[in-house]
Residue, then its C-alpha position, 0 to 999 in steps of 0.5 A: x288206413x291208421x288207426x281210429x281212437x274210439x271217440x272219433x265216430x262220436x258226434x263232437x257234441x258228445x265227444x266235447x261232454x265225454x272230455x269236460x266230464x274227464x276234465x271235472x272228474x280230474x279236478x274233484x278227484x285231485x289231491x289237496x296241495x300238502x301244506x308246510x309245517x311251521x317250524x317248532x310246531x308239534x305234530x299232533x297239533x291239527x288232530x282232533x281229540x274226541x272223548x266218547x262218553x258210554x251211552x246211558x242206559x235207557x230209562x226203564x217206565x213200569x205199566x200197572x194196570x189200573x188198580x180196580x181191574x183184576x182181570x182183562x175183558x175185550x169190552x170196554x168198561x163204562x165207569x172206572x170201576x166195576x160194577x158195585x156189587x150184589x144188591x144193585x142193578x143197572x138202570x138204563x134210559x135211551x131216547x133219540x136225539x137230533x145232531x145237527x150235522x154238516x149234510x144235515x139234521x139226522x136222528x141218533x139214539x142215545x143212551x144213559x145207564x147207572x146203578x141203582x140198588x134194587x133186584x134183578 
């Protein structure tokens, strides 16, 4: 017997995609057809310049810490401002408030503090 190519065992639909799939390949991967240049015409006219500018330097943002902190701590302040010194003492007043809420009325506590002059 001859010789057989490899695609002869192939069912002819997918020898028939293998063949399209070359044919397109072919298509995309052709050249483009070489265009004539006008007489007179410089060579470098159809080059693009392309001025780059050197980038600018970031611009540098200071973060100070707030000024009435003069050290860090884990706990949150409760005003802006430390407390006002000897002499004062802080007065807290709690009480339990209803919120109205979306799965119902519920009971929370609250709580309001402020310094008072006074000893501890």
């Amino acid at each position: 017997m001859g010789k057989r190519s490899p695609l002869t065992g192939l069912p002819a639909m997918i020898r028939t995609s293998l063949l399209l799939l070359a044919l397109a390949l072919g298509v995309l991967g052709a050249p483009a057809p070489a265009r004539a240049q006008a007489p007179g015409a410089s060579a470098d006219v159809g080059r693009v310049r392309v001025q780059y500018r050197p980038a600018r330097p970031r611009p540098r943002i200071r973060v100070t810490p707030y000024p009435y902190s003069l050290y860090s701590t884990p706990y949150p302040k409760p005003y802006p401002y430390e407390y006002p010194g000897p002499g004062h003492v802080r007065q807290c007043t709690s009480w339990l408030a209803q919120e109205f809420r979306p799965s119902g009325t519920v009971i929370v506590p609250r709580m309001r503090c402020f310094w008072v002059p006074g000893v501890s």
